[in-house]
Structures are given as structure tokens and as C-alpha cells.
N, CA, C and O atoms as CSV, one atom per row, in Angstrom:
chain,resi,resn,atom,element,x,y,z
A,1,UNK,N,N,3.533,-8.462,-72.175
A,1,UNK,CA,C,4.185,-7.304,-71.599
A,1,UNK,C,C,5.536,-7.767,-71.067
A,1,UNK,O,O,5.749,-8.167,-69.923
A,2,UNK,N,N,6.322,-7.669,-71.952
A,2,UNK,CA,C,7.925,-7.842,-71.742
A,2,UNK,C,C,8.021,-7.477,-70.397
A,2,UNK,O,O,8.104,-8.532,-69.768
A,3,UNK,N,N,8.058,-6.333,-69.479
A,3,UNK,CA,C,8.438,-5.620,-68.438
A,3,UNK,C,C,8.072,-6.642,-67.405
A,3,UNK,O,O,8.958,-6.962,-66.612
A,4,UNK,N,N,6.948,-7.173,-67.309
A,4,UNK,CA,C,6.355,-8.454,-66.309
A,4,UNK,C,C,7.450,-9.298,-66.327
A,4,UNK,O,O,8.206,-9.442,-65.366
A,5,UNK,N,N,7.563,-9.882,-67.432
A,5,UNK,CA,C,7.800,-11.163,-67.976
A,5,UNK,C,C,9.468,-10.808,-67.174
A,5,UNK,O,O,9.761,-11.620,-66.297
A,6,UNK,N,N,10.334,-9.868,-67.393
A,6,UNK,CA,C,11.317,-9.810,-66.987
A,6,UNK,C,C,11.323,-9.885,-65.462
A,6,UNK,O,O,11.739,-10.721,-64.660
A,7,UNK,N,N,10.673,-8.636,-65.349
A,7,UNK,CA,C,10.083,-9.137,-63.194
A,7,UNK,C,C,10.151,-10.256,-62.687
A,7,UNK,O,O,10.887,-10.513,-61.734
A,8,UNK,N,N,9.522,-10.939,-63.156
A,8,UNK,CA,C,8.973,-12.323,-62.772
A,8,UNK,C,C,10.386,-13.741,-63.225
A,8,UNK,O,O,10.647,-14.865,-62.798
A,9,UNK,N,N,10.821,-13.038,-64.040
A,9,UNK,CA,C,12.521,-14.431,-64.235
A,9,UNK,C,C,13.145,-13.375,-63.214
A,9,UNK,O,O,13.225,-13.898,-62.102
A,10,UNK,N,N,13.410,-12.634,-63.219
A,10,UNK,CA,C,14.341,-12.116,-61.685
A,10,UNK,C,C,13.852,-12.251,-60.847
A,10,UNK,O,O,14.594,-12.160,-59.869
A,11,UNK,N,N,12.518,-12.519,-60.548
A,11,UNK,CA,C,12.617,-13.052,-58.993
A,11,UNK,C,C,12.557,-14.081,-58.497
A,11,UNK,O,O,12.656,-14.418,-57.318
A,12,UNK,N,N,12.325,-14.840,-59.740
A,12,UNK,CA,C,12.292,-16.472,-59.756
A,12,UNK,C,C,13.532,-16.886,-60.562
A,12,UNK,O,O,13.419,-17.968,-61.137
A,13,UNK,N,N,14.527,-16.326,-60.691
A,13,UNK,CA,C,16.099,-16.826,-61.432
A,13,UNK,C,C,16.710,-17.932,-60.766
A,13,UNK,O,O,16.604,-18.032,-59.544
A,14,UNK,N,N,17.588,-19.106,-61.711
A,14,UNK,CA,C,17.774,-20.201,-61.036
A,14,UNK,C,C,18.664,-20.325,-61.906
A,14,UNK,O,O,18.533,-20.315,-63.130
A,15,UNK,N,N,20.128,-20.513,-60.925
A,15,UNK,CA,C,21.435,-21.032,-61.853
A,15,UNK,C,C,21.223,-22.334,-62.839
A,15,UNK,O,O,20.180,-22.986,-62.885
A,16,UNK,N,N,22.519,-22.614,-63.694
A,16,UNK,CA,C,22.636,-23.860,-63.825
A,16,UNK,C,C,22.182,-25.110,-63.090
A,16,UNK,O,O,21.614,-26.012,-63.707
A,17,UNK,N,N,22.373,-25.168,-62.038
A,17,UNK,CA,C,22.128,-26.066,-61.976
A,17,UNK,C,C,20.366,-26.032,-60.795
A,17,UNK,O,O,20.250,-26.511,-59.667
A,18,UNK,N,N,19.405,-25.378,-61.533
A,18,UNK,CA,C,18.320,-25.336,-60.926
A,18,UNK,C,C,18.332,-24.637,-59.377
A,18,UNK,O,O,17.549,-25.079,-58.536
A,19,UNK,N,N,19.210,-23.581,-59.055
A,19,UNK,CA,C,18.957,-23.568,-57.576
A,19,UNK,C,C,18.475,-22.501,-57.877
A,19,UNK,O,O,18.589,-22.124,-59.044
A,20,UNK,N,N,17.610,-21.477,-56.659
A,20,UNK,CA,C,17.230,-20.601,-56.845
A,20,UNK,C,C,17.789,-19.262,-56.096
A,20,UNK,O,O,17.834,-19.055,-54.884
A,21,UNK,N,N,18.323,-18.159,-57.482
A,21,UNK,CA,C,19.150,-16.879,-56.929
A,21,UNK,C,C,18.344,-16.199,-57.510
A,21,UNK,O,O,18.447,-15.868,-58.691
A,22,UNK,N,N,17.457,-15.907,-56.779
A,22,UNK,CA,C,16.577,-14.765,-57.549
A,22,UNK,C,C,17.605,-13.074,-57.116
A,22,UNK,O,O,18.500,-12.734,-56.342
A,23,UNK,N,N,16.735,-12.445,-58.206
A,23,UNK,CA,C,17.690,-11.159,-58.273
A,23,UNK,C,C,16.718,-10.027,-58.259
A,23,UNK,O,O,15.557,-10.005,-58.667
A,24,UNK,N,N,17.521,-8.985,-57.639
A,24,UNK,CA,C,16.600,-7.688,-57.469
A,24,UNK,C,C,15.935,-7.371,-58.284
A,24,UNK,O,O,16.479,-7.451,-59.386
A,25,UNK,N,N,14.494,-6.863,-58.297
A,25,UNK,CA,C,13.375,-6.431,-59.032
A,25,UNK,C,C,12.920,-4.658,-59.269
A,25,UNK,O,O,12.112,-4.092,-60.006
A,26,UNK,N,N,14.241,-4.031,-57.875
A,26,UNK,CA,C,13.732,-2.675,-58.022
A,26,UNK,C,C,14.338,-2.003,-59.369
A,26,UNK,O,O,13.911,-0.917,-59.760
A,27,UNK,N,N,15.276,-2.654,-60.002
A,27,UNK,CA,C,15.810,-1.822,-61.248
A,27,UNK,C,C,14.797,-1.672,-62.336
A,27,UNK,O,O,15.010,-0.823,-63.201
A,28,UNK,N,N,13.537,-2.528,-62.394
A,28,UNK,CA,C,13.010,-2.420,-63.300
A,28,UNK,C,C,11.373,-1.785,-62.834
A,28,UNK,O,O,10.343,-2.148,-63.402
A,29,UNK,N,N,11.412,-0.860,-61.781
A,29,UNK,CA,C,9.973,-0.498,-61.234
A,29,UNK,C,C,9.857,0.996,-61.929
A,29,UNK,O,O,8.802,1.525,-62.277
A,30,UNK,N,N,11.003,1.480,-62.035
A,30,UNK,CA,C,10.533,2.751,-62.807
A,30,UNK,C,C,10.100,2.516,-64.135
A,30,UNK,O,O,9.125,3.148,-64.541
A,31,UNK,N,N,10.651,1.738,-64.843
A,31,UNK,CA,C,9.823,1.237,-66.013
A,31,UNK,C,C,8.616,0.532,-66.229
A,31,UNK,O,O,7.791,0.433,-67.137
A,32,UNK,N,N,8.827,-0.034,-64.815
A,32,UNK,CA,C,6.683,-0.818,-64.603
A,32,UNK,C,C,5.899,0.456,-64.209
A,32,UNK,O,O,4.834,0.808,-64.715
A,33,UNK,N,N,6.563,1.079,-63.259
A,33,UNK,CA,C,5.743,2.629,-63.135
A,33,UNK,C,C,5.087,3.300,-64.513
A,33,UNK,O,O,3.874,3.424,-64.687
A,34,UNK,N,N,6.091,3.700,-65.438
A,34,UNK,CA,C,5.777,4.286,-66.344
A,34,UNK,C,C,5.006,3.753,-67.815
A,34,UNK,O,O,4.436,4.383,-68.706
A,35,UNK,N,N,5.244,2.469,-67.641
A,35,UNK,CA,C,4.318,1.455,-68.326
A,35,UNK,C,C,2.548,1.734,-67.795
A,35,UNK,O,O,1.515,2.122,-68.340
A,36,UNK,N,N,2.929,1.315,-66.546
A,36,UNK,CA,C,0.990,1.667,-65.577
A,36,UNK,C,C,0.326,2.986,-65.724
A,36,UNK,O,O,-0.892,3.115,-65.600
A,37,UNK,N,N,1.182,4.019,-66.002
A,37,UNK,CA,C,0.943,5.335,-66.083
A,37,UNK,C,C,0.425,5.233,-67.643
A,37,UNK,O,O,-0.722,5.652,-67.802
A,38,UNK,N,N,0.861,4.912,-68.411
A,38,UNK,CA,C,0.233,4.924,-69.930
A,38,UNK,C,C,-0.714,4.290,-70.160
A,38,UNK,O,O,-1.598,4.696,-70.915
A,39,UNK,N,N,-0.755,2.756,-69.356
A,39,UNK,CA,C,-2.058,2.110,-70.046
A,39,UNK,C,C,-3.299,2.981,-69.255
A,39,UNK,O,O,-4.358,3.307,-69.791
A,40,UNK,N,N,-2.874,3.297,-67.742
A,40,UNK,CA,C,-3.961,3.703,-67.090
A,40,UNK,C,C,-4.411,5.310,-67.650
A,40,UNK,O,O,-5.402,5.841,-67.148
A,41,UNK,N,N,-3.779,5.874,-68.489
A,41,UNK,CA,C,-3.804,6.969,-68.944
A,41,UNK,C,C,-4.622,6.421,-70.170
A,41,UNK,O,O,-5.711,6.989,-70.252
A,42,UNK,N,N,-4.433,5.596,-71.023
A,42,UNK,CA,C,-5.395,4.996,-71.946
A,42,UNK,C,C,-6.738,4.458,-71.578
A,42,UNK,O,O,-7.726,4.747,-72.253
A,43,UNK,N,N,-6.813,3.603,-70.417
A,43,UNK,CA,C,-8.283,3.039,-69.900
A,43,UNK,C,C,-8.973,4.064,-69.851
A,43,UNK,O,O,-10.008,4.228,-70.497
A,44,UNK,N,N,-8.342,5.081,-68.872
A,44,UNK,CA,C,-9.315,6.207,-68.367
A,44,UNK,C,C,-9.921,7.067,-69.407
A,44,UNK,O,O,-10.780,7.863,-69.025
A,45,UNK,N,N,-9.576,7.029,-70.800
A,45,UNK,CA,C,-9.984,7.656,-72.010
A,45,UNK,C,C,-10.950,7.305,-72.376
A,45,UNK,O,O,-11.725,8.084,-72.930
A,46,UNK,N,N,-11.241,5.980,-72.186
A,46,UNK,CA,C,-12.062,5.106,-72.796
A,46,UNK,C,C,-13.013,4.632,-71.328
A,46,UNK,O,O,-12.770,4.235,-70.189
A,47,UNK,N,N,-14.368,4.999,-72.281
A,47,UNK,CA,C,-15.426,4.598,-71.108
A,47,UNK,C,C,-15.977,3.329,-71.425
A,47,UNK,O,O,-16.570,2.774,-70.500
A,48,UNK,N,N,-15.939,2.936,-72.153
A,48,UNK,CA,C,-16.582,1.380,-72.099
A,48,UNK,C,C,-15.772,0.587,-72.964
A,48,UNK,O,O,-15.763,0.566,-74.195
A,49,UNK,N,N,-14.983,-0.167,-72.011
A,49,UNK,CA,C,-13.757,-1.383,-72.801
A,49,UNK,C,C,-14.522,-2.634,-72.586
A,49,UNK,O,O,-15.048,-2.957,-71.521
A,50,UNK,N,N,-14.536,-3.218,-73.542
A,50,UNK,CA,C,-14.911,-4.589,-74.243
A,50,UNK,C,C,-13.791,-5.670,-73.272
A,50,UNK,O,O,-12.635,-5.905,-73.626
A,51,UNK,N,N,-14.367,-6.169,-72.146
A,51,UNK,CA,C,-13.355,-7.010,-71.707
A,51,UNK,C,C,-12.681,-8.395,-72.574
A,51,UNK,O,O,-11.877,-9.191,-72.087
A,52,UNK,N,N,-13.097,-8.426,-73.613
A,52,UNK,CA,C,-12.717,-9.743,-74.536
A,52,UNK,C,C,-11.441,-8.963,-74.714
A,52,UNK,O,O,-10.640,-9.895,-74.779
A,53,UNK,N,N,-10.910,-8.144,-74.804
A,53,UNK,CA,C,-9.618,-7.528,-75.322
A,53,UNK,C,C,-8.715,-7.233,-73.469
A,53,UNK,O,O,-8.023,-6.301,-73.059
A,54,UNK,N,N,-8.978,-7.954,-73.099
A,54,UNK,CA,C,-8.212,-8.723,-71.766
A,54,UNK,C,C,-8.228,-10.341,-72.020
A,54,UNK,O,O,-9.379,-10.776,-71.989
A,55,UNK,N,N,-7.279,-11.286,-72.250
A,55,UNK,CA,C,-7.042,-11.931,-72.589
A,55,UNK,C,C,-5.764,-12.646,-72.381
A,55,UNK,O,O,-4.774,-11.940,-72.572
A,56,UNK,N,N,-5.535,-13.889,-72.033
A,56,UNK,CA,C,-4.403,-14.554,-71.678
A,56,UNK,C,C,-4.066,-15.237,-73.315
A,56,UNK,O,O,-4.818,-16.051,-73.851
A,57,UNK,N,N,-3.059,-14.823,-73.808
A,57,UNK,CA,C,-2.796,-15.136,-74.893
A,57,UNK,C,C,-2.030,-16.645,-75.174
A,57,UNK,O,O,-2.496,-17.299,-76.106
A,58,UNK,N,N,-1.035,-17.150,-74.519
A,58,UNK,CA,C,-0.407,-18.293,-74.667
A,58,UNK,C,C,0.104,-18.776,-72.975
A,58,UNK,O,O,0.445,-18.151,-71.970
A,59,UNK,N,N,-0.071,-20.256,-73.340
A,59,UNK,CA,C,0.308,-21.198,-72.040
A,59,UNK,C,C,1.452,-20.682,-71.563
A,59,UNK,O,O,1.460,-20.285,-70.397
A,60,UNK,N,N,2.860,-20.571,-72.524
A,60,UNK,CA,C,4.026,-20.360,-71.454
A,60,UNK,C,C,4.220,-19.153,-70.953
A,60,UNK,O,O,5.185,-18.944,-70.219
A,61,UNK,N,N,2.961,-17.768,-71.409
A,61,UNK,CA,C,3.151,-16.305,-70.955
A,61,UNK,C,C,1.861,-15.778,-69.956
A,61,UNK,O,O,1.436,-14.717,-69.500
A,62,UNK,N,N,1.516,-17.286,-69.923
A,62,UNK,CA,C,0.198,-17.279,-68.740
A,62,UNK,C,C,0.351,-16.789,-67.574
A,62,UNK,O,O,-0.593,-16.172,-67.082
A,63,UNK,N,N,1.584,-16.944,-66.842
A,63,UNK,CA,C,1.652,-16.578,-65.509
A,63,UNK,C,C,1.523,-14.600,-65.551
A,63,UNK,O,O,0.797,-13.784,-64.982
A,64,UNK,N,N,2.561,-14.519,-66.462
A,64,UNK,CA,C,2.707,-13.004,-66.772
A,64,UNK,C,C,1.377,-12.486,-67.284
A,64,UNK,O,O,0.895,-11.664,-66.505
A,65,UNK,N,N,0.796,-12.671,-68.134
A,65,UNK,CA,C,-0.054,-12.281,-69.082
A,65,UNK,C,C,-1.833,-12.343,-67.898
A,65,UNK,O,O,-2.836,-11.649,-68.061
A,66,UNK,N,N,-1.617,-13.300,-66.943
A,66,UNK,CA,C,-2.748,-13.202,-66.096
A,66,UNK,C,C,-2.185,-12.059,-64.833
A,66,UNK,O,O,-2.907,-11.340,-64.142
A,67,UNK,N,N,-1.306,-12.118,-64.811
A,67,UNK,CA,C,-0.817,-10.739,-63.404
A,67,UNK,C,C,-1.028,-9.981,-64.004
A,67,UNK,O,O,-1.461,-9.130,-63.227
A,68,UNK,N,N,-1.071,-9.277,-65.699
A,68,UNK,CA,C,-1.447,-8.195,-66.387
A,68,UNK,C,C,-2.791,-8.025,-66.230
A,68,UNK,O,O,-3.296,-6.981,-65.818
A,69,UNK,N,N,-3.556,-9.277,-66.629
A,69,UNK,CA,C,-4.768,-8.889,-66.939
A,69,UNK,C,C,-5.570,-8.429,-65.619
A,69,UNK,O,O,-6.520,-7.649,-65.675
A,70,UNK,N,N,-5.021,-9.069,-64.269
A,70,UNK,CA,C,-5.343,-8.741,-63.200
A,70,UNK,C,C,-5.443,-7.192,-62.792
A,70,UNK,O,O,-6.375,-6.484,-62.412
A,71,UNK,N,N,-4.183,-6.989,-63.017
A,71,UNK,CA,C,-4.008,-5.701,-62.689
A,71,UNK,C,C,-4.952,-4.367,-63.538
A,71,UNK,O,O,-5.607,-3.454,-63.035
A,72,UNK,N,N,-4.721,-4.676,-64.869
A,72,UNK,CA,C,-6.151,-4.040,-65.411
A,72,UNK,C,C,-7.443,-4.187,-64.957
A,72,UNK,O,O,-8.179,-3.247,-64.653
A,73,UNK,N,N,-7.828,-5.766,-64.892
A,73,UNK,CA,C,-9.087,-5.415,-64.131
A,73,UNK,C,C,-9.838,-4.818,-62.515
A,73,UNK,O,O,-10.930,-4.582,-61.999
A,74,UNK,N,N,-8.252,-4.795,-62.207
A,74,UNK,CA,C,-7.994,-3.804,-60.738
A,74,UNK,C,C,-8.953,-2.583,-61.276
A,74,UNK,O,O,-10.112,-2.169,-61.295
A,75,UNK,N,N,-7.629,-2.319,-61.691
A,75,UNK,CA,C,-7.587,-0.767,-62.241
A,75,UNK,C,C,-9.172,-0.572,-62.789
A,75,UNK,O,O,-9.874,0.318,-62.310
A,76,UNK,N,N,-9.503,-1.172,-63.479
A,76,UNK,CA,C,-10.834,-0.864,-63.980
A,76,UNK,C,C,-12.359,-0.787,-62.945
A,76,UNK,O,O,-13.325,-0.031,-63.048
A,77,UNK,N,N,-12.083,-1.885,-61.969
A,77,UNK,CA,C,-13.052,-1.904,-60.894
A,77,UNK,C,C,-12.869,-0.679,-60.292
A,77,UNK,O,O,-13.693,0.226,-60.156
A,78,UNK,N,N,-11.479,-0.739,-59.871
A,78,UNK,CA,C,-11.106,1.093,-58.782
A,78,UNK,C,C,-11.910,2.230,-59.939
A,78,UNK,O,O,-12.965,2.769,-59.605
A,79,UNK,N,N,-11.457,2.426,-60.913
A,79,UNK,CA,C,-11.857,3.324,-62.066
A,79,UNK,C,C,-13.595,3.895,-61.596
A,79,UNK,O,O,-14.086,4.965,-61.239
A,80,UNK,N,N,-14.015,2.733,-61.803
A,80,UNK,CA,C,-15.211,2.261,-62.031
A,80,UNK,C,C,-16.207,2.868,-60.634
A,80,UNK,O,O,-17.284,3.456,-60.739
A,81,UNK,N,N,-15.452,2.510,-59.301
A,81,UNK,CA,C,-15.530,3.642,-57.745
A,81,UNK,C,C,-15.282,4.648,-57.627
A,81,UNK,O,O,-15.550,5.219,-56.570
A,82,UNK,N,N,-14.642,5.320,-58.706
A,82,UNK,CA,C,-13.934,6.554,-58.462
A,82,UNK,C,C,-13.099,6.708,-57.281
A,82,UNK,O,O,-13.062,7.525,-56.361
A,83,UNK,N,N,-12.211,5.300,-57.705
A,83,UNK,CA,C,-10.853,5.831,-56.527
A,83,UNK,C,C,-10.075,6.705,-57.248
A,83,UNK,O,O,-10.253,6.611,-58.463
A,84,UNK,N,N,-8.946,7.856,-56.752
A,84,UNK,CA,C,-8.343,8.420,-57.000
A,84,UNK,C,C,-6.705,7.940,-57.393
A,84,UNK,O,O,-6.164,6.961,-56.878
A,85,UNK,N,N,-6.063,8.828,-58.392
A,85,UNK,CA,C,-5.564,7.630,-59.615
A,85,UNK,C,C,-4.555,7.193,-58.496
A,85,UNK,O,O,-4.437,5.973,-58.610
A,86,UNK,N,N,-3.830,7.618,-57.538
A,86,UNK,CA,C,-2.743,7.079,-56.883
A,86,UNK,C,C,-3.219,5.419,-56.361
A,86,UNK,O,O,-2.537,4.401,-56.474
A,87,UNK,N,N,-4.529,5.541,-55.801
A,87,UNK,CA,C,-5.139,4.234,-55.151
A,87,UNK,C,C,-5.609,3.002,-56.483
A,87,UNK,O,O,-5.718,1.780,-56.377
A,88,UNK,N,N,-5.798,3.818,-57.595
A,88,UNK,CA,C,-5.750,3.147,-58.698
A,88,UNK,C,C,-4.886,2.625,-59.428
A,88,UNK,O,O,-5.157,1.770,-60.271
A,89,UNK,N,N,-3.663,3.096,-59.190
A,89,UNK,CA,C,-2.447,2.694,-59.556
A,89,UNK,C,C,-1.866,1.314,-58.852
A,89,UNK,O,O,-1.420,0.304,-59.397
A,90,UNK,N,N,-1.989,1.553,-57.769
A,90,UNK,CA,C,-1.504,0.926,-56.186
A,90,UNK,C,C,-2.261,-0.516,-56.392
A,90,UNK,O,O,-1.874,-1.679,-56.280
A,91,UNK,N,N,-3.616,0.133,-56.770
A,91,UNK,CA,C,-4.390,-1.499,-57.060
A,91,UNK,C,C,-3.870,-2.386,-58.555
A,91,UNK,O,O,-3.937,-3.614,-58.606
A,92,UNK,N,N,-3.333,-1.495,-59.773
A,92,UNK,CA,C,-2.960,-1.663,-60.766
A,92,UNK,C,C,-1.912,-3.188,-60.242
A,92,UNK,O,O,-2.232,-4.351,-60.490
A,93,UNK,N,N,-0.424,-2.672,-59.355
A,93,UNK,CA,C,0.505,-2.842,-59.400
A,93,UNK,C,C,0.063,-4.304,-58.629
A,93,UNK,O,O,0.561,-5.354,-59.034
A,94,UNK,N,N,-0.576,-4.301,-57.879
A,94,UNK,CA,C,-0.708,-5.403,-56.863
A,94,UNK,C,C,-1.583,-6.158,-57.524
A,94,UNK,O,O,-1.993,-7.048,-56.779
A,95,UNK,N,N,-2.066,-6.205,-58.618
A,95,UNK,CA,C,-2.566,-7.319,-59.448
A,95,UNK,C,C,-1.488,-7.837,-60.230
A,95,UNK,O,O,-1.414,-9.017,-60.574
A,96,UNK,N,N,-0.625,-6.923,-60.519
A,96,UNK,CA,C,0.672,-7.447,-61.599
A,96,UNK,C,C,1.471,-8.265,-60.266
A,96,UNK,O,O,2.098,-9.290,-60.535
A,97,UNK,N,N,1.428,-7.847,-59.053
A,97,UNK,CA,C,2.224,-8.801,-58.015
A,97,UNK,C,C,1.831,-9.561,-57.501
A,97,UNK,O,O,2.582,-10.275,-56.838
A,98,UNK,N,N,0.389,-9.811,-57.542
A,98,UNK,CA,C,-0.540,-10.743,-56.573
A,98,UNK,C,C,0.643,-12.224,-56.905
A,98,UNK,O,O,1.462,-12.493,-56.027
A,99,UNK,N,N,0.606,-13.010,-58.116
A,99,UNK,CA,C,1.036,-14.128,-58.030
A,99,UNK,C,C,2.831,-14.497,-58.089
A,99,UNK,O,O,3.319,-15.615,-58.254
A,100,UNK,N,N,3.542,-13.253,-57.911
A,100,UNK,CA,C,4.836,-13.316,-57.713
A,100,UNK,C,C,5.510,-14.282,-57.294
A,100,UNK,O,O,6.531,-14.554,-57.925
A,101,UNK,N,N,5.202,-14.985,-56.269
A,101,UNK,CA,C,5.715,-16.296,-55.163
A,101,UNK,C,C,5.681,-17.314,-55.981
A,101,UNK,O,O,6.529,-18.199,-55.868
A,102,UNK,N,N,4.771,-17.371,-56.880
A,102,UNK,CA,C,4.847,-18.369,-58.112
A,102,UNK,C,C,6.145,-19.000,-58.608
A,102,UNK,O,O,6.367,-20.176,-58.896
A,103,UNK,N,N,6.905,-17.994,-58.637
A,103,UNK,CA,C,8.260,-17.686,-59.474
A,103,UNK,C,C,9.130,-18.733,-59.081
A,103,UNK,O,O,9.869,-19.290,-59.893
A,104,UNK,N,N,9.070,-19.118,-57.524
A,104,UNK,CA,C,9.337,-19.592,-56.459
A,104,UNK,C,C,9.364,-21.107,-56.790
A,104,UNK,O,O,10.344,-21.824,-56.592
A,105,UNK,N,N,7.962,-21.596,-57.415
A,105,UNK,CA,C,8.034,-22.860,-58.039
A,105,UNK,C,C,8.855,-23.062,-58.887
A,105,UNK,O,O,9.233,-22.218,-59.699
A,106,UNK,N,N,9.354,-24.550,-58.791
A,106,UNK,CA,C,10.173,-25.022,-60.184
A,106,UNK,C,C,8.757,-25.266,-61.190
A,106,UNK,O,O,7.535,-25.417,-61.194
A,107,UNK,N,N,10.344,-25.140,-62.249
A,107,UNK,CA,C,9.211,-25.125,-63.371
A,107,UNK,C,C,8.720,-25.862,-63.984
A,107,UNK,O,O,7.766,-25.656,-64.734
A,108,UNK,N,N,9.529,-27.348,-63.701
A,108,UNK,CA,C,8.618,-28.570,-63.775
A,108,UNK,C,C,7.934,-28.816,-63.416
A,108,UNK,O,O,7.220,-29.529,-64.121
A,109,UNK,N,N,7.407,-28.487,-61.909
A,109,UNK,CA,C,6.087,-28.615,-61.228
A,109,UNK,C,C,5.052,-27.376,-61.545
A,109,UNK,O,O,3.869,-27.646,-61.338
A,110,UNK,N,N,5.323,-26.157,-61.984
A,110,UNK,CA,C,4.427,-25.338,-62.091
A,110,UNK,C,C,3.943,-25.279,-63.496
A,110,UNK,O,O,2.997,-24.529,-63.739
A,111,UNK,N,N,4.480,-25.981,-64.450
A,111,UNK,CA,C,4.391,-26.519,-66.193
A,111,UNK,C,C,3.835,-27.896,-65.939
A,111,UNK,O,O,3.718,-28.416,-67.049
A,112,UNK,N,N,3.538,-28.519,-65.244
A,112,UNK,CA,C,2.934,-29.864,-65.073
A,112,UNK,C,C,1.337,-30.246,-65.164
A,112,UNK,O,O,0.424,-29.989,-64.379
A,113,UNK,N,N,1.340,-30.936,-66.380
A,113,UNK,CA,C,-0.066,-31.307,-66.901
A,113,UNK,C,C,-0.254,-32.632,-66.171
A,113,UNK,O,O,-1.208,-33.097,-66.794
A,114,UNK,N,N,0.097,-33.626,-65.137
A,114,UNK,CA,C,-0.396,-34.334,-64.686
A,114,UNK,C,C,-0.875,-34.082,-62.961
A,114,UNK,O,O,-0.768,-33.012,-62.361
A,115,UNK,N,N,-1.336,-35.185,-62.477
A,115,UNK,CA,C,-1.744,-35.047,-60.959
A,115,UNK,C,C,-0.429,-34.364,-59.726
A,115,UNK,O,O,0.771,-34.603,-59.590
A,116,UNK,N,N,-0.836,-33.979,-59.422
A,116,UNK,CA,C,0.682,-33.155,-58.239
A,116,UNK,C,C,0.336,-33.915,-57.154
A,116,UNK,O,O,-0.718,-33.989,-56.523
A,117,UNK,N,N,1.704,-34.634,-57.002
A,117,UNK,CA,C,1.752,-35.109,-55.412
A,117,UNK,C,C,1.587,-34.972,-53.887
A,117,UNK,O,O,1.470,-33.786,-53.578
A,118,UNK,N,N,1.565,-35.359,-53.402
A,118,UNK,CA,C,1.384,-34.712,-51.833
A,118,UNK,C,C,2.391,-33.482,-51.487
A,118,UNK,O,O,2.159,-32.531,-50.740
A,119,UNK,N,N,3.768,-33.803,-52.354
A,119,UNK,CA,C,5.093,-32.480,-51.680
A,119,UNK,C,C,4.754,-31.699,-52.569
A,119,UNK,O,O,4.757,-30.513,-52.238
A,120,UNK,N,N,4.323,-32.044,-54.055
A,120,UNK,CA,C,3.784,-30.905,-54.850
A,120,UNK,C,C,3.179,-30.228,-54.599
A,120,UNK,O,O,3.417,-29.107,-55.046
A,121,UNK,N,N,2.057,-30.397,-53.775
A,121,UNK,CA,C,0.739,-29.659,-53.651
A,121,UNK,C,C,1.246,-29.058,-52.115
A,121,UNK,O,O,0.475,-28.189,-51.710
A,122,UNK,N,N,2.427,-29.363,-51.156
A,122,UNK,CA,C,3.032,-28.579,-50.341
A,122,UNK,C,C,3.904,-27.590,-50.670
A,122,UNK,O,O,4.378,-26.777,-49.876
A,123,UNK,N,N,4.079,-27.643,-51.624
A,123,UNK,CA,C,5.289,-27.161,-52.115
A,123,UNK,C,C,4.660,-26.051,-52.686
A,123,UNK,O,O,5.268,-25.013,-52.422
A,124,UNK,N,N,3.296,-25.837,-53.625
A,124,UNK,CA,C,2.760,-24.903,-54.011
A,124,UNK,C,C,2.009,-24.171,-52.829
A,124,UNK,O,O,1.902,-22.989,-52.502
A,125,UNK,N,N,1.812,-24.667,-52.620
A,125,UNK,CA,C,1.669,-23.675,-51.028
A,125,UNK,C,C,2.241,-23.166,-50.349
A,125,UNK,O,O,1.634,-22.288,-49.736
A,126,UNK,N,N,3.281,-23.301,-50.111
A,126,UNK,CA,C,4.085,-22.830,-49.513
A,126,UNK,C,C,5.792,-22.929,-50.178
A,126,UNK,O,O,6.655,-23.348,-49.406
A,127,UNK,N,N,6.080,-22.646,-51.190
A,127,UNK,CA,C,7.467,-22.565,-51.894
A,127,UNK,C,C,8.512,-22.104,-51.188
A,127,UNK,O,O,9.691,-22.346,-51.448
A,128,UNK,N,N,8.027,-21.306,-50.115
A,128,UNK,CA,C,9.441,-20.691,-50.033
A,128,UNK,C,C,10.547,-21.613,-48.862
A,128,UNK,O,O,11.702,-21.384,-48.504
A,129,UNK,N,N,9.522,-22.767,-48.489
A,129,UNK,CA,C,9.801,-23.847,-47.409
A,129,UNK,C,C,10.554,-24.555,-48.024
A,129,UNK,O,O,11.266,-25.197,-47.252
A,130,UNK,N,N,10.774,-24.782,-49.215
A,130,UNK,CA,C,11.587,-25.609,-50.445
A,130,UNK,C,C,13.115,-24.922,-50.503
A,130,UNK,O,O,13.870,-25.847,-50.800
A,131,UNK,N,N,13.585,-24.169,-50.406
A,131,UNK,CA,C,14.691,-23.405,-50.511
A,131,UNK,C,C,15.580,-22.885,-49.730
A,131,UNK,O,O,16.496,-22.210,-50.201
């Protein structure tokens, strides 16, 4: 979902030379709005979705592609209570934002297949202490 994927480099944007200028995210909410409005207009059609067709498709669209899948399976639990669609939405969106701060990490440390150091493993905890 392109629309994430863009969210998520603007709020985690980093000049040349690695610093971090992240950039406003509200230009692109009417289009995440109206994105949530269609799929959730599709779930709700459908009474029994096969969760295998939620799926993290590739390593470097993982971060994005799991805030999606989150947010669907929001949406589907709320569904599932009969919350009403505004509170279903609301839960939609905050699964697509739960891991936002992420962004925050460099991306050498948050792409890193070996052991994370002591500032690493501070640093993912708390990122925004880095900047």
C-alpha cells in the first residue's frame, strides 16, 4: 500500500547527509481516509475472510505492510464486536500508526541482521532521544 509506504518516508525523511527532517504527514490523510473507507467497505461485504490473505509480503515493505495488516486486523476484531464504523475506522487507522516512531530509527540499525548493542537497543526504545 503505496499511501503507508509514503507516510512513513515523511515522517522518517533524512537529508543527505543522514539527519533527520521529517515532513508533514497531514497532506496525505485524506487519501489514507479514503483508502480505509474502501477496504473497510470491502471487509464488511465479506463475512468470512481467510486470514492467509493478510500477509507481510517482502523484508524491505515489512514495516509498512505489517502497520497494514494491523490495521485490518483492527478493523476486523472491532467488525467482529459490532463497533460502529466511525470506532472501526479509528481502530483501522491506529494500527496503520501503531509503529510510526519506527521511522525515527536509522536505517542501518532498524535493517540490521546482527546482535544490537547496548545504544542500539536504547536507541530503539526510545529514538526520539537520538535527535
Amino acid at each position: 500500500m503505496l499511501i503507508i509506504k509514503e507516510i512513513f518516508l515523511a515522517a522518517g525523511y533524512r537529508d543527505a547527509n543522514g539527519q533527520l527532517k521529517s515532513k508533514s504527514i497531514y497532506e496525505y490523510m485524506s487519501s489514507l481516509n479514503s483508502i480505509v473507507d474502501e477496504i473497510l467497505l470491502e471487509l464488511s461485504s465479506k463475512k468470512n475472510i481467510p486470514l492467509e490473505y493478510i500477509d507481510i509480503k517482502s523484508v524491505e515493505n515489512y514495516l509498512y505492510m505489517s502497520s497494514l495488516n494491523c490495521g485490518i486486523l483492527g478493523a476486523l476484531i472491532a467488525m467482529d464486536m459490532d463497533y460502529n464504523y466511525e470506532m472501526t475506522k479509528n481502530i483501522f487507522l491506529a494500527g496503520i500508526f501503531h509503529d510510526i516512531g519506527m521511522t525515527l530509527i536509522p536505517p542501518d540499525i532498524f535493517q540490521k541482521k546482527t546482535e544490537f548493542t547496548t545504544e542500539e537497543k536504547i536507541m530503539i526504545i526510545n529514538p526520539q532521544d537520538f535527535h
